[in-house]
C-alpha positions in Angstrom: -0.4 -12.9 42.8 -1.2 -14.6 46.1 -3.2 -13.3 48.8 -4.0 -13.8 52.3 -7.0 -12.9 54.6 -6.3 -12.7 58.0 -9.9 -13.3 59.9 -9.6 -13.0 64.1 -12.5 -14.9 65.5 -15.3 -13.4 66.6 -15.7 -11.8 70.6 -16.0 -14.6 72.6 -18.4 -15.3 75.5 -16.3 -15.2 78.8 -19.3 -16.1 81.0 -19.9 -19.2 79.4 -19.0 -22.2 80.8 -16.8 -24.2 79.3 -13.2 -26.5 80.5 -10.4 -25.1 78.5 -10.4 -21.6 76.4 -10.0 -23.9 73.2 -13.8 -24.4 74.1 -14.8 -21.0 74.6 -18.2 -20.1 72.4 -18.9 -17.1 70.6 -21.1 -14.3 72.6 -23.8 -12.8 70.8 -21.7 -9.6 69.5 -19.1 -12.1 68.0 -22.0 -14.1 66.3 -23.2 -11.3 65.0 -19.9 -10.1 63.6 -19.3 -12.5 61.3 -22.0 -12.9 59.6 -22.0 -9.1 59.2 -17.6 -9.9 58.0 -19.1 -12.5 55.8 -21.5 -10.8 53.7 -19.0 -7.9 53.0 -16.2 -10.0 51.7 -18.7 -11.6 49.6 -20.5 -7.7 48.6 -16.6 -6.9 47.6 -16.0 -9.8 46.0 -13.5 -10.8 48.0 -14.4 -14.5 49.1 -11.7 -16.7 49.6 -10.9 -20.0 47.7 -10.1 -21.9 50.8 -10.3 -21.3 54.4 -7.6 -22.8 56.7 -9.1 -22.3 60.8 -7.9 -23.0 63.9 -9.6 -26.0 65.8 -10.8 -23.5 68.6 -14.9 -23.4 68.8 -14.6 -20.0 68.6 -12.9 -19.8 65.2 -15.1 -22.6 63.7 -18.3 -20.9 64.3 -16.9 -17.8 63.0 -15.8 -19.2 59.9 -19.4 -21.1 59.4 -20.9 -18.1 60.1 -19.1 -16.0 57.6 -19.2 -18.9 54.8 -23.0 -19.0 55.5 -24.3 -15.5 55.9 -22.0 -14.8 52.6 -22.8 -17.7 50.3 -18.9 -18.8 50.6 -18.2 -21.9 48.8 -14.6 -22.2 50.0 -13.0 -25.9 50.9 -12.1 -25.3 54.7 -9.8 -27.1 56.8 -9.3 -27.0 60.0 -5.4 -27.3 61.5 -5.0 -27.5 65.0 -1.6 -25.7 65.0 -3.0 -22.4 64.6 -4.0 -22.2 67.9 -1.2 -20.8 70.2 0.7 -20.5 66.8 4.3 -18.8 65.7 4.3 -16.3 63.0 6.4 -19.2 61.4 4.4 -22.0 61.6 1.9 -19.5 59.9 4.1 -19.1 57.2 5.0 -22.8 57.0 0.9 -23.7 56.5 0.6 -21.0 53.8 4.0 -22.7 51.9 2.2 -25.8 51.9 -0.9 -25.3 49.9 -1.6 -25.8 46.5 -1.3 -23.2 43.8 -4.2 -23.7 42.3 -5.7 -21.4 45.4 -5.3 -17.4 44.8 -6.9 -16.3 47.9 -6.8 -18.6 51.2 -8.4 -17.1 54.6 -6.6 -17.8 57.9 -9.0 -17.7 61.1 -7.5 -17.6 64.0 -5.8 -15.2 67.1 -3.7 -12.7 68.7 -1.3 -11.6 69.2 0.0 -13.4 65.6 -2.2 -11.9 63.3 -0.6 -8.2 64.8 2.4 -9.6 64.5 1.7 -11.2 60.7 0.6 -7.2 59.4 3.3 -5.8 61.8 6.1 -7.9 59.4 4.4 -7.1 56.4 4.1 -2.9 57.0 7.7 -2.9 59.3 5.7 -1.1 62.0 3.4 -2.0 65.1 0.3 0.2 64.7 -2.4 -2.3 63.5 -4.0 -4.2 67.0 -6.2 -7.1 65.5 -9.6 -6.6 67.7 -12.2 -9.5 67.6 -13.7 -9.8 63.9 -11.3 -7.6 62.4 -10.0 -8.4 58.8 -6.8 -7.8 56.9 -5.9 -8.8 53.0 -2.1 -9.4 52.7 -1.0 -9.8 48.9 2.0 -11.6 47.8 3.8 -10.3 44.6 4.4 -14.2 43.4 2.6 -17.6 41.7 3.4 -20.1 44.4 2.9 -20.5 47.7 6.1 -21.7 49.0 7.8 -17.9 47.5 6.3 -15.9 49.7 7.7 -14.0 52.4 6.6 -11.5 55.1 10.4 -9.3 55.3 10.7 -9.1 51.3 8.8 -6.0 48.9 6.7 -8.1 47.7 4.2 -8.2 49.9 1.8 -5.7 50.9 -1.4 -4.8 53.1 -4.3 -3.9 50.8 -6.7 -3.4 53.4 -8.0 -3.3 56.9 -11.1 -3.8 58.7 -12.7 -3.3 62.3 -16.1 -4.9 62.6 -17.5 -1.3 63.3 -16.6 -0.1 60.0 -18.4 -3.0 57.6 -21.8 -2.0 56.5 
């Protein structure tokens, strides 16, 4: 079994100043979010075994948030292509990893994490809001088998920041 945790980054600071929105910072909700996101994945034992983030500032503090304020030891890496990415190219970095990882995080956006859970359940009612969280499992060993349009893969869970503890 395979599984994925799709992590949207935390709100983001609108007023801050920055030169391109691949620069925009975390506000102080969005800091606080994952830290709070990153203590209950650890609480339900459901920390990742590597973390694969977009490049935005935005997504890396909320990844090194979460992997601090939950004792996360995951390897991350950082891939540049998340940003602005296709539900494809999504796909294509999770085919490329190594088997030896169970459970790999994705930080990143909208609209393609909607559009990730939206393949997966074969309906549009999940909107990904800022912090939110969704596990995706995959009914095979490797990597390059899985696939969003077959049975064999489901949505375990959901989360809104407002509903972690």
């Amino acid at each position: 079994m395979k599984s994925v945790i799709l992590f949207r980054h935390g709100k983001s600071n609108w007023g801050a100043n920055y030169d391109h929105d691949h620069e925009r910072p975390l506000s102080k909700r969005g800091i606080n979010d994952a830290k709070r996101v990153g203590k209950f994945l650890s609480k339900k034992t459901e920390v990742p075994d590597l973390i694969i983030s977009s490049t935005a500032l935005r997504t890396r503090n909320t990844i090194e948030l979460a992997a601090k304020n939950g004792g996360w030891l995951a390897k991350v890496k950082y891939e540049k292509s998340i940003y602005g990415s296709s539900l494809e190219n999504l796909i294509n970095i999770l085919k490329k990893q190594d088997n030896k990882y169970q459970c790999i995080c994705l930080v990143g956006h909208e609209p393609i994490f909607s559009s990730f859970i939206e393949k997966v359940k074969s309906e549009s009612i999940i909107k990904f809001p800022t912090a939110a969280i969704g596990k995706v499992s995959f009914d095979t060993k490797k990597w390059n088998e899985i696939n969003l349009s077959s049975d064999k893969c489901e949505l375990m869970w959901f989360f809104k920041p407002r509903e972690i503890d």
